[in-house]
VEXDREN-2710 file (C-alpha; in Angstrom, 1 decimal):
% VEXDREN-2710
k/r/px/py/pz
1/UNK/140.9/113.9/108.8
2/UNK/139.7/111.4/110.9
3/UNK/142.2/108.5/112.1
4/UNK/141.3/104.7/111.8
5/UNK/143.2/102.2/112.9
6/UNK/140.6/99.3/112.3
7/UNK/141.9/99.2/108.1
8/UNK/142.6/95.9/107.4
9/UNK/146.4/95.1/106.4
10/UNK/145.0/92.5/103.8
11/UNK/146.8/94.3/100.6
12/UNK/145.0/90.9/98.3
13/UNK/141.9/93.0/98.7
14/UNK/141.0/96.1/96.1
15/UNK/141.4/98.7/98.1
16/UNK/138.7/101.7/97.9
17/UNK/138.5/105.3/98.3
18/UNK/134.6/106.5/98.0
19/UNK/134.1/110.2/96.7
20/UNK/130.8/111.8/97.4
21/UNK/129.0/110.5/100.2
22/UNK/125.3/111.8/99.8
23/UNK/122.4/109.9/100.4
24/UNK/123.5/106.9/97.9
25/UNK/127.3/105.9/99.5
26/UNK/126.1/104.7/102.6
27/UNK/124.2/101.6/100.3
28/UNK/127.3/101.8/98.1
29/UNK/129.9/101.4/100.6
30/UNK/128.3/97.9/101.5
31/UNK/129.2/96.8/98.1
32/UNK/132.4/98.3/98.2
33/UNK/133.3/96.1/101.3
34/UNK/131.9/92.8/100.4
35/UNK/133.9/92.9/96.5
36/UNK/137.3/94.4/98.2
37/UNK/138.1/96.9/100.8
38/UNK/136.6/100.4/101.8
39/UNK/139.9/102.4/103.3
40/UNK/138.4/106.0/103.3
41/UNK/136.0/107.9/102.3
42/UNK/135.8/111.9/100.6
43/UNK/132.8/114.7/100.5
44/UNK/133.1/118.5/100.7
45/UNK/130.2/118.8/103.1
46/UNK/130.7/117.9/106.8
47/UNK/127.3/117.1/107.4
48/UNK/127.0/114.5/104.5
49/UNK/130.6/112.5/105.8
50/UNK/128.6/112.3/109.4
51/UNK/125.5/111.1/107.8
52/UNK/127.4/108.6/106.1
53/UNK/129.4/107.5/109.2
54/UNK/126.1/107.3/111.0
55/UNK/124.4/105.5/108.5
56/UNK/127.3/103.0/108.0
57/UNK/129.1/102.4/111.9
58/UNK/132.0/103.1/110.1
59/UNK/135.4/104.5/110.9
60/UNK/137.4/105.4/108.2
61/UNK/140.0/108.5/107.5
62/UNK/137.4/111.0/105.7
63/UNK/138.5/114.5/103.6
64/UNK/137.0/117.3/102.6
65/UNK/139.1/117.7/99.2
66/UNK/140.0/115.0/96.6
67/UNK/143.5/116.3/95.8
68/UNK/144.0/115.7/99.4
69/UNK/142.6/112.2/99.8
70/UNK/144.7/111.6/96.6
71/UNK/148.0/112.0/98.7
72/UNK/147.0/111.5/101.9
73/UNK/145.9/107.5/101.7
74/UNK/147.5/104.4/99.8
75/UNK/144.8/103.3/98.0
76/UNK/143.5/101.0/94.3
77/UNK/140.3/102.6/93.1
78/UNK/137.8/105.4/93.6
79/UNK/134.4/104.8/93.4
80/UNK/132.8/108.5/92.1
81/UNK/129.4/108.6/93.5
82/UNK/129.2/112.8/93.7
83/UNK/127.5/114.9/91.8
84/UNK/127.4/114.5/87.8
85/UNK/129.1/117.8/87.4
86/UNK/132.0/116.6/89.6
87/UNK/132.5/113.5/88.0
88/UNK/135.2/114.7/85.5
89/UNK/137.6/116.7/87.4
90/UNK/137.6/113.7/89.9
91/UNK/138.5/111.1/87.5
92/UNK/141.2/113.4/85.9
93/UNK/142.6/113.6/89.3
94/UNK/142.6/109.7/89.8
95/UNK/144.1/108.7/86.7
96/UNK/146.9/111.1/87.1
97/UNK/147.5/109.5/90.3
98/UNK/147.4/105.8/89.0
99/UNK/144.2/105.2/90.6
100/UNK/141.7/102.8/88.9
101/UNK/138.1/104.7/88.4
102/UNK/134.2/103.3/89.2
103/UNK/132.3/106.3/88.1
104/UNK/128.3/105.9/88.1
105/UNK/125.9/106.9/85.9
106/UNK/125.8/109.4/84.9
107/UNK/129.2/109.6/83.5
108/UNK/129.0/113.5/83.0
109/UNK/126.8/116.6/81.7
110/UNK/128.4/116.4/78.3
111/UNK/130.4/114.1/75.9
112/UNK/133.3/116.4/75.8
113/UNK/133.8/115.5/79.8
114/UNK/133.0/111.9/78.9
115/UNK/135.9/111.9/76.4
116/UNK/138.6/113.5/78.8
117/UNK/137.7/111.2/80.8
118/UNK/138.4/108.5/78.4
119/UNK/141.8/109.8/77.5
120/UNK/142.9/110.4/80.5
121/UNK/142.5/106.8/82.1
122/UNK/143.8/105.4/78.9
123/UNK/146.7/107.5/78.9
124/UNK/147.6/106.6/82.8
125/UNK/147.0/102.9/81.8
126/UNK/143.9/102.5/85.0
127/UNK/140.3/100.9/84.2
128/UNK/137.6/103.0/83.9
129/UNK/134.0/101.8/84.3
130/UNK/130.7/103.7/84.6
131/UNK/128.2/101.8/86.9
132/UNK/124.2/101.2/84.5
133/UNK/123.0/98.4/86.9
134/UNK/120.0/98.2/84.5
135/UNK/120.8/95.4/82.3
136/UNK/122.5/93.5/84.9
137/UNK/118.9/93.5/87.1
138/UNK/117.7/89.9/86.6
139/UNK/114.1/90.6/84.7
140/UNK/116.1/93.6/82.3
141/UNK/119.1/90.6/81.9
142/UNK/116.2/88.1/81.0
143/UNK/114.9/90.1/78.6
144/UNK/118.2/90.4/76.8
145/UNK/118.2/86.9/77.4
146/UNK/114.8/85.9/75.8
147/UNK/116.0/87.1/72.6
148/UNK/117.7/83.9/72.0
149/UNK/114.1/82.6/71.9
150/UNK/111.8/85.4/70.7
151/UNK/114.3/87.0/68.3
152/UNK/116.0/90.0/67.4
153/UNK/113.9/93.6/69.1
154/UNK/112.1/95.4/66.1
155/UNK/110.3/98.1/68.4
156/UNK/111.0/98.9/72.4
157/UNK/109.4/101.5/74.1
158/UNK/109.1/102.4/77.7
159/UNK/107.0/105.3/79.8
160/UNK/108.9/106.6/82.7
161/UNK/106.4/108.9/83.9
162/UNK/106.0/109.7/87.9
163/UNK/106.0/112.1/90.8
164/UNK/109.7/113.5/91.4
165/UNK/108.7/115.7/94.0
166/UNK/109.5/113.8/97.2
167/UNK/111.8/111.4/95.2
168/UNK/115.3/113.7/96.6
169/UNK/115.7/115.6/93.3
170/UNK/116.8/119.0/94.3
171/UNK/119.6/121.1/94.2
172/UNK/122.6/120.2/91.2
173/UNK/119.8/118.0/89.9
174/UNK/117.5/120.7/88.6
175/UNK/119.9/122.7/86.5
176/UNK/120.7/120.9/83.0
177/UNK/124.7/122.4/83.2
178/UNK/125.7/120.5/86.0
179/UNK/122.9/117.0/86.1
180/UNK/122.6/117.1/82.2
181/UNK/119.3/117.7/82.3
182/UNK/116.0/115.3/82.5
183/UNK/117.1/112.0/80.7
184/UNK/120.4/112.5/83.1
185/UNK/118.1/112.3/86.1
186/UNK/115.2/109.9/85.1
187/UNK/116.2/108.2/81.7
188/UNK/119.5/107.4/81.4
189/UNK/118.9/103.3/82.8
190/UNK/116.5/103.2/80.0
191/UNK/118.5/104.1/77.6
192/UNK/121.3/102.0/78.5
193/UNK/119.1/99.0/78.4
194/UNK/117.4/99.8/75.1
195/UNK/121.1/99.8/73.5
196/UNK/121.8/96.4/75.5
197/UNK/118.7/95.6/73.4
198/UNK/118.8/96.7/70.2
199/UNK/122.7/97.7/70.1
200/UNK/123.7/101.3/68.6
201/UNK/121.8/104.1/68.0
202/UNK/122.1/105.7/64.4
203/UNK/119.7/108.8/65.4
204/UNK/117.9/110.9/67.9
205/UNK/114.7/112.7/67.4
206/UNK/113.1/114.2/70.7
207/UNK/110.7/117.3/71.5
208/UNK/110.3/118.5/74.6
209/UNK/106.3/119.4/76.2
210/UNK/105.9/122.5/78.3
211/UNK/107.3/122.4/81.8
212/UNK/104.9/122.2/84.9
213/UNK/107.3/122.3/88.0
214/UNK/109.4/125.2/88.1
215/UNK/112.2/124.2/89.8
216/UNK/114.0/122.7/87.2
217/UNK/115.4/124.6/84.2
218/UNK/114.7/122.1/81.7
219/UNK/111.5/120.8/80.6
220/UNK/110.3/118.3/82.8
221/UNK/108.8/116.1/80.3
222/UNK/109.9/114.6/76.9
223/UNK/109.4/112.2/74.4
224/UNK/112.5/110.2/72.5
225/UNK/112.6/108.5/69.6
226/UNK/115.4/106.0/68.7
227/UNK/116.8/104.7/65.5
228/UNK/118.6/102.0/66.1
229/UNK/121.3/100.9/63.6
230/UNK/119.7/97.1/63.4
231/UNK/116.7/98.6/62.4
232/UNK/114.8/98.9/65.2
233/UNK/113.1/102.1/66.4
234/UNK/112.3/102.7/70.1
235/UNK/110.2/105.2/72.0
236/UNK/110.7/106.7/75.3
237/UNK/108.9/109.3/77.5
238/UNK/109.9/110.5/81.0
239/UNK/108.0/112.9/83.3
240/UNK/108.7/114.1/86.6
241/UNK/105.6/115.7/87.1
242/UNK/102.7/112.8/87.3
243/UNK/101.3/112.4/90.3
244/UNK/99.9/108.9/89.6
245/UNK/103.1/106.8/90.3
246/UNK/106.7/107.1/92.2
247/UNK/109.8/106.5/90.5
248/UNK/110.2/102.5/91.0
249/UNK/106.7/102.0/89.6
250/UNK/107.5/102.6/86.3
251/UNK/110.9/101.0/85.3
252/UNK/108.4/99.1/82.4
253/UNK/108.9/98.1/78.9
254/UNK/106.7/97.2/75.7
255/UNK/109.2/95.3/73.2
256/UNK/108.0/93.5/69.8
257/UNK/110.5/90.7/68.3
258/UNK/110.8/88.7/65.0
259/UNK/109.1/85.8/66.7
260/UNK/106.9/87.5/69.6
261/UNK/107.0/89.8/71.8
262/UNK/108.0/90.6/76.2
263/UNK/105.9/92.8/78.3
264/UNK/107.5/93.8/81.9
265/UNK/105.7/96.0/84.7
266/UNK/107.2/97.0/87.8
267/UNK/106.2/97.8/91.3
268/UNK/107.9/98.0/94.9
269/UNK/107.9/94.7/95.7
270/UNK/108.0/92.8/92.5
271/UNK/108.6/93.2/88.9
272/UNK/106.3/91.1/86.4
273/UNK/108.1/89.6/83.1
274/UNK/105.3/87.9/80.8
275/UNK/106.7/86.9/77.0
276/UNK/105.1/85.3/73.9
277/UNK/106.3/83.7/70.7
278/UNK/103.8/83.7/67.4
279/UNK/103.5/79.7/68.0
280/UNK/103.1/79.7/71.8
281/UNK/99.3/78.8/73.4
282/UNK/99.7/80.8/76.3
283/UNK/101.6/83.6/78.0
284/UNK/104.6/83.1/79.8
285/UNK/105.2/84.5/82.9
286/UNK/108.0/85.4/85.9
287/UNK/108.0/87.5/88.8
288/UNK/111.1/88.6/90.5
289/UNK/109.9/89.7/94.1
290/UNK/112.4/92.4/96.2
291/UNK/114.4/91.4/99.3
292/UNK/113.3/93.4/102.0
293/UNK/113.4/97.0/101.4
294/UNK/115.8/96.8/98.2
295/UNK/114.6/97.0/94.5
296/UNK/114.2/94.1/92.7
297/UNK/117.6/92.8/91.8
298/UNK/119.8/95.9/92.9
299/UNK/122.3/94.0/95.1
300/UNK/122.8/91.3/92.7
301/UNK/123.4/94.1/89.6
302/UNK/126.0/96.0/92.1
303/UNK/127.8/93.3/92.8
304/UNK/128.2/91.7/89.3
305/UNK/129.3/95.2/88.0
306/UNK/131.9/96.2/91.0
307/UNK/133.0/92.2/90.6
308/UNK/133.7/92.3/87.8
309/UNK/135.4/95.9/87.8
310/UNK/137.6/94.1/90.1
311/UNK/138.4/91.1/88.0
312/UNK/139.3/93.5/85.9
313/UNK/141.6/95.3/87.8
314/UNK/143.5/91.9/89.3
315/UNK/142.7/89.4/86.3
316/UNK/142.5/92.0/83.0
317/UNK/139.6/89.9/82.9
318/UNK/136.5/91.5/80.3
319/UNK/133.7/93.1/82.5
320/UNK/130.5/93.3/81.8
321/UNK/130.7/96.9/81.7
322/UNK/133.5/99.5/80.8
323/UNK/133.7/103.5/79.7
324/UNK/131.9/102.4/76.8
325/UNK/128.3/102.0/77.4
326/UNK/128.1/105.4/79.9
327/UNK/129.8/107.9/77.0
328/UNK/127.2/106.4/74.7
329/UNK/124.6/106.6/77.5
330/UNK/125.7/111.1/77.4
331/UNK/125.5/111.5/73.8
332/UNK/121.9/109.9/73.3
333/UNK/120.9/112.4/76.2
334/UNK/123.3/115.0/74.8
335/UNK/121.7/114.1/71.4
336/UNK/118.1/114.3/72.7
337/UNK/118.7/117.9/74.5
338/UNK/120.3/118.9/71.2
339/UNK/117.1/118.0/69.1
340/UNK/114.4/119.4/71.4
341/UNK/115.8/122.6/71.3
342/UNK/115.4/122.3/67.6
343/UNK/111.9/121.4/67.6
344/UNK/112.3/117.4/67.5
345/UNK/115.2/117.8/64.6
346/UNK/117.1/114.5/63.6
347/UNK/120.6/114.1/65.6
348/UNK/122.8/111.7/64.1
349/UNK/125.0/109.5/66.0
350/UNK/128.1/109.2/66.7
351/UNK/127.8/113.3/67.6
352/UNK/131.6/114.1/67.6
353/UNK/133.1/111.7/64.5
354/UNK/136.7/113.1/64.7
355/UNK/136.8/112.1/68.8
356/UNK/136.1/108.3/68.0
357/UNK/139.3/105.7/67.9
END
């Protein structure tokens, strides 16, 4: 454990312990600080707590073992930004020390994990909130906007097909028991916003095309088909294996309305949003541009969701986000992993009835 004497005193302040410090905390850590207070930091792996500290400037007690964080520091919250696979024995651990819980996506391999989790925060009375900063991007949030305008969706679709080679996906990513698979590792933000869309999901059909890159043991393409319990129906393919494109080139969307329709198309440095009603003359068009070398909108969408996890916390204000939207985001992947192994069968929703409230 490394000593810091530099933790503020400032008990007003949320205070933070971060667990899992691979190549994401050092970004998340900022947000951490600027909505409360960062006190100390957790990751199995040596090499990844230096990187962190490296990347960061930060001094801050660090552990190798959650348990051990658990007692060893006086803390509010843990941010869970390990592994997918880890995410459930971690949060157990937090709730049963009266420690609020930021979890990000995903919120675990299977629905069964998602629901301990569940049970367990409720039971030790703590918040529990799983991070889809999707929705809360400002072109994805105006397009949930625009509805007001263009009317409810009737069809969304969206292709999230690119080159995952060089994108960091290796190791716990590529096996389907501990990442849950291909929509848990490209897929999952799309799914979230289609339901922030078009609301519940009544069924899953998906079928699965034959895999090109070997080091994954899943397929590493699909194509997902949504019923959505408005009456919508939504499409969605992923590929990690088209050389065309990186990853934030294709966070797009097709979506058809009552009244019109919303087209969006994303690059690195911008993110095009062009919309139409039945009566208008002409498109209409916005383009959010990045700041620097962040994606379009990603600090704003941290910082509302860890805000308002906060608010939560001090105020019992309602967030934006809670448990709810990352156990549905696992069972529409769980769901879509269940029907491609059945050759694109139907999966109704919700996939455990007798575990609902």
């Amino acid at each position: 454990m490394k000593s810091n004497s530099s933790v503020s005193a400032d008990r007003s302040r949320v205070r933070f312990a971060l667990i899992g410090t691979g190549h994401f905390a050092p970004w998340f850590a900022r947000y951490l600080n600027e909505v409360g207070e960062l006190v100390a930091i957790c990751d199995p792996s040596l090499e990844a707590r230096a990187r962190f500290f490296e990347a960061t400037q930060l001094a801050l007690p660090e552990f190798d073992d959650h348990e051990k964080l658990l007692a060893g520091v006086d803390f509010d919250a843990v941010a869970v930004t390990g592994p997918n696979h880890t995410h459930k024995q971690v949060t157990l651990a937090a709730a049963k020390a009266g420690k609020h819980v930021f979890c990000e996506k995903m919120m675990a391999p299977s629905v069964a994990d998602c629901w301990e989790m569940v049970r367990a925060c409720e039971a030790a009375s703590v918040r529990l909130m799983v991070g889809h900063k999707r929705r809360l991007r400002p072109p994805w949030s105006r397009m949930i906007e625009l509805r007001r305008e263009l009317g409810e969706v009737v069809a969304i679709s969206a292709i999230g097909y690119f080159d995952a080679r060089n994108e960091g996906f290796g190791g716990w990513w590529t096996r389907e028991a501990q990442s849950g698979g291909l929509l848990a590792l490209s897929g999952v933000h799309e799914l979230d916003w289609m339901r922030a869309m078009c609301g519940d999901v009544l069924a899953v059909s998906a079928i699965a095309a034959p895999s090109i890159d070997p080091r994954y043991d899943f397929s590493d393409s699909i194509q997902v088909t949504l019923k959505f319990r408005s009456g919508a129906v939504g499409s969605l393919g992923v590929s990690l294996s088209y050389p065309l494109l990186r990853y934030r080139q294709v966070c797009g969307a097709e979506v058809v309305t009552r009244k019109g329709g919303m087209r969006l198309v994303s690059s690195f440095q911008h993110v095009d949003l062009s919309w139409r009603t039945f009566e208008d003359d002409e498109i209409r068009h916005e383009r959010c541009k990045a700041m620097g070398d962040d994606p379009v909108g990603v600090n704003e969408a941290f910082l509302i969701e860890l805000g308002d996890f906060v608010r939560w916390i001090t105020e019992g204000s309602e967030p934006c986000l809670t448990w709810r939207e990352g156990l549905r985001c696992v069972e529409l992947v769980e769901a879509a992993r269940h029907s491609a192994k059945q050759g694109g069968a139907w999966i109704s929703l919700p996939l455990y009835p007798a575990w609902e409230k």
